[in-house]
C-alpha positions, -999 to +999 in steps of 0.1 A: +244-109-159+261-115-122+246-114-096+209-093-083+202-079-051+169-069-037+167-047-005+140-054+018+133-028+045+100-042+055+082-075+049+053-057+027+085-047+003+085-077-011+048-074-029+061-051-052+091-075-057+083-112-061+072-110-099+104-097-109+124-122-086+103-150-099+115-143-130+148-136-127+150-171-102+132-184-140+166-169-155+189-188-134+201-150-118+220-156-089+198-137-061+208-120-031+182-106-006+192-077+018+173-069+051+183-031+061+172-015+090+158-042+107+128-029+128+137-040+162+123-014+187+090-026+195+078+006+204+077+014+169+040+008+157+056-010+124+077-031+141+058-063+130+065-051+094+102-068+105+113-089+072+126-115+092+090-129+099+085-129+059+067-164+048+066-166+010+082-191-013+095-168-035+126-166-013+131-202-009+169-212-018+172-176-020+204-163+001+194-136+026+221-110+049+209-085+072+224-057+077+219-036+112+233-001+104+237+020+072+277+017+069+277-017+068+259-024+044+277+010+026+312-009+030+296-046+021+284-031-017+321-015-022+336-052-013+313-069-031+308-041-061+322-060-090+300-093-083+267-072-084+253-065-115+220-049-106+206-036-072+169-032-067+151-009-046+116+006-035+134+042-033+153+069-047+189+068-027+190+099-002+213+107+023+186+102+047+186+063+040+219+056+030+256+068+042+265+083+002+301+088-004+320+092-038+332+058-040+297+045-031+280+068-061+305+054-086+303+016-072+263+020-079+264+041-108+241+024-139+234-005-111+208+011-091+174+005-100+138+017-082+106-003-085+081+025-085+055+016-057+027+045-060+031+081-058+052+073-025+082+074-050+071+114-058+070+120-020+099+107-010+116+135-034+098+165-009+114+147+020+143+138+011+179+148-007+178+128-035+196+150-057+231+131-062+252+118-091+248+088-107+234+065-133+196+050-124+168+030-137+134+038-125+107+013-132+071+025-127+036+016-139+021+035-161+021+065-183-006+080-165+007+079-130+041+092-142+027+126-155+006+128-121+040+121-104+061+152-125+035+174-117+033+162-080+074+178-084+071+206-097+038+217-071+058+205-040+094+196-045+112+228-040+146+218-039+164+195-067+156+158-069+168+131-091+147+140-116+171+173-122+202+150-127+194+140-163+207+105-152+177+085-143+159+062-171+124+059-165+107+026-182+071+023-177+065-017-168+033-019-153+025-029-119+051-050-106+027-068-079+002-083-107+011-118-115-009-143-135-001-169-108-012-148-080-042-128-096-065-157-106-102-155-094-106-189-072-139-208-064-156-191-032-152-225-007-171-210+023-192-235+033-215-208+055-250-217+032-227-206-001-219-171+012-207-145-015-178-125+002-175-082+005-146-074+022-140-038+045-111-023+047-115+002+078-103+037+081-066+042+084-069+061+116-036+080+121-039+112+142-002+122+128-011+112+094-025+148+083-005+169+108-021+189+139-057+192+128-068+156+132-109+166+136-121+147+109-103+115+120-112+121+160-150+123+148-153+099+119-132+073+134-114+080+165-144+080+189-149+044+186-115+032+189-105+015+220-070+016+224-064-010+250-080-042+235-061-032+201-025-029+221-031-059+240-056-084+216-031-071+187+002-055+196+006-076+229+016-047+248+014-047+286-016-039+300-007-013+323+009+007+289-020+000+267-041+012+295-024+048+295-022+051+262-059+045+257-065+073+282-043+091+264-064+087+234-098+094+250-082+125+260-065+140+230-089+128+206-121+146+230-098+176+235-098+176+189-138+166+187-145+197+212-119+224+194-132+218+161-171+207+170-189+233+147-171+215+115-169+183+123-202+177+145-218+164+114-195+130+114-188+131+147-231+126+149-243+104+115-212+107+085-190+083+104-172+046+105-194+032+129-228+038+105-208+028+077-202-004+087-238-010+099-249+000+065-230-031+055-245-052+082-274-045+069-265-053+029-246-084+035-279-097+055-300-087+026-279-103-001-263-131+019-227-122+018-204-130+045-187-096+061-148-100+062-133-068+077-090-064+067-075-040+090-037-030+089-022-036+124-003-001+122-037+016+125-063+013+154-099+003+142-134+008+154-144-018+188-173-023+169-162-041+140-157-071+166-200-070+168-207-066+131-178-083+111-185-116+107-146-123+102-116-101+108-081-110+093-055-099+112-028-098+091+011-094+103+017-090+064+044-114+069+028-135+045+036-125+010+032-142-028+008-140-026-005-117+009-032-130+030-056-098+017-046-112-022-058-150-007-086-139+005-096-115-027-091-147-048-129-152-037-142-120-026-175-107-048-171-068-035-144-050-016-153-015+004-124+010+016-113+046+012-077+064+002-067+028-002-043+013-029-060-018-029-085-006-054-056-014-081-055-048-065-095-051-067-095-045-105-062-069-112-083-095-099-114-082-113-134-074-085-160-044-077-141-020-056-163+007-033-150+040-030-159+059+001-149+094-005-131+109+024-137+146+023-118+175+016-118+183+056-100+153+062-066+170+040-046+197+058-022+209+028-026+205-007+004+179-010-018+154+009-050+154-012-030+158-052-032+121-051-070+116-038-088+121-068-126+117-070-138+131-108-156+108-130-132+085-147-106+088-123-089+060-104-115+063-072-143+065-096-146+045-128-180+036-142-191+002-135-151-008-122-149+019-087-180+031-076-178+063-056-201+072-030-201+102-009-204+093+030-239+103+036-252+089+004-233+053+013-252+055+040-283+061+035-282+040+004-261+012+005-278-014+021-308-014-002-288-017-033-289-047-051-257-069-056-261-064-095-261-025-089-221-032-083-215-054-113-183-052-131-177-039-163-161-056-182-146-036-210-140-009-184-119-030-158-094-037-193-092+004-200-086+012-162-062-014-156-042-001-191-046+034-178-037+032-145-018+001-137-002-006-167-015-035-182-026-049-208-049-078-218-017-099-231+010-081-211+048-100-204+046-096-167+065-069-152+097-090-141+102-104-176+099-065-192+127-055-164+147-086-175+150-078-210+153-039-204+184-049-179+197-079-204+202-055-231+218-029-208+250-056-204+250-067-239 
């Protein structure tokens, strides 16, 4: 095998690499990293997500070219087409991403291969023109999630994809972020009279995220945001520009709370973030647990997190290999969030993960809730591994539970981590199951 290359669009891409380029660093593979579309507009709410901040070993020694614009990197692969064996990606190519001519289909052709990360690999296809010829390997994580994905196609992808091509090879790896190195439970050192740890993650509030109708998030959510200490404390934005913006946002989201009142009055009074989080107050001073709140700096939180939390991480996810949130989970006891892919992280690690279920209001087309799934046994509510509570119910209930209430089942966390991430209890990691798929493709 030649040489390996690993495109990195953001610095969070790299989670869903490092196991495999651990190993294939392991193989002696020589290892090339690409940064592509490097995020330099700062008025771009992801622009921290810019892979040139990236921390992490795993790239140490590790050579690393950055490529600007979508032809140069098109007219780099063609030079360099005969020295690359393999080319790893987070997506499907698309003419969207990537300038696609016939000598770049055939220079890629058997070479490009996908690292499944989540149903976001479906909905790229409903997006996107991925429906081009050539030779691919697609590496996902589990049986389960794959089936979920075809019939995510066939509901909502219209036109052909990919998957029409007959070309792509789909190997079902497990999930690539789980590492034995990374996800080891660690002793709890807080010092704070022996504190367990629950950690929060807050509402993604995104008023685009579910297209016009934003009611549920304006009520549940948006009412407490202020918008000017998160642009400044956070973003450092200017002050006069966080101020408008904030203004902005009192407006829009008062204009939304007022249009829609008579359905969403019920969260915008009791069923939202801010009597959530004192519900956990409330636990964590009942069962002496130190409240850590995560947020993700592309989404505004609630101002009064700063009064209740005990400890926010603020996290430029430039860390990686493991992330600050996988540090910190090392020695959490109980983790709390909602439409969050963390709770695959949570039972990796073997930690209690708290589903709050976001309601059906909160989903404008039927695209956006296929992958929110609340039944019994599904992945946001597994007995004794995700507990699912309904918003008025965590409410009312949560902070008189007792700590034992949320403990983990064993036996359970081993069939939901089979079932839905792929693993089992003596699993090759994911990077040494690509290897030896890829090996045996060049023999």
């Amino acid at each position: 095998m030649k040489k390996v290359i690993f495109l990195v669009e953001r610095s969070n891409d790299l989670r869903f690499f490092a196991s495999v380029i651990d190993t294939f660093k392991k193989k002696k593979i020589i290892i090339e990293i690409f940064y592509l579309n490097l995020l330099i507009d700062k008025n771009n709410f992801k622009y921290y997500l810019n892979p040139l901040n990236i921390k992490s070993n795993i790239i140490k020694n590790i050579s690393i070219k950055k490529f600007n614009d979508k032809m140069e990197f098109h007219d780099y692969f063609l030079k360099e087409e005969k020295n690359i064996s393999f080319l790893f990606s987070l997506t499907f190519l698309s003419k969207k991403r990537f300038v696609i001519t016939s000598e770049f289909l055939r220079a890629v052709d058997r070479k490009w291969c996908i690292i499944g990360h989540g149903m976001d690999s479906f909905s790229q296809l409903r997006e996107e023109d991925t429906y081009l010829d050539y030779a691919s390997n697609f590496f996902f994580t589990s049986e389960f999630f794959y089936k979920e994905g075809k019939k995510y196609i066939k509901k909502f992808v219209k036109s052909k994809s990919i998957f029409d091509t007959k070309k792509l090879k789909t190997y079902i790896v497990g999930n690539t972020m789980f590492s034995k190195k990374i996800f080891k439970k660690k002793i709890n050192k807080n010092k704070i009279n022996k504190k367990k740890k629950l950690i929060y993650l807050p509402f993604p509030f995104l008023k685009e995220r579910y297209g016009k109708d934003f009611a549920f998030q304006a009520a549940f959510s948006g009412q407490y945001i202020n918008y000017y200490s998160f642009l400044t404390k956070i973003h450092k934005r200017k002050s006069i520009e966080a101020f408008l913006l904030h203004i902005k946002h009192i407006i829009i989201n008062n204009l939304e709370i007022l249009k829609y009142f008579s359905s969403i009055k019920e969260f915008y009074f009791l069923r939202n973030e801010l009597n959530i989080i004192k519900s956990i107050r409330n636990f964590c001073d009942k069962n002496n647990y130190e409240f850590i709140v995560k947020p993700r700096l592309k989404f505004p939180y609630i101002s009064q997190l700063e009064k209740y939390a005990d400890r926010i991480i603020y996290d430029d996810e430039s860390i990686q290999y493991p992330t600050l949130l996988q540090k910190e989970m090392a020695s959490t006891n109980i983790i709390i969030g909602s439409l969050s892919s963390t709770v695959y992280e949570s039972a990796m690690f073997k930690i209690p993960y708290i589903n709050l279920e976001i309601p059906k209001i909160a989903f404008k087309t039927q695209d956006d809730k296929f992958f929110y799934n609340y039944k019994k046994s599904s992945y946001y509510n597994y007995d004794g591994v995700v507990f699912n509570f309904k918003l008025n119910k965590f409410i009312s209930t949560f902070e008189n539970k007792k700590e034992k209430f949320f403990n983990l089942n064993i036996k359970n966390n081993l069939d939901y981590l089979k079932k839905y991430c792929g693993l089992n209890k003596n699993n090759k990691s994911s990077g040494e199951r690509i290897f030896k798929i890829l090996n045996n493709k060049k023999k």
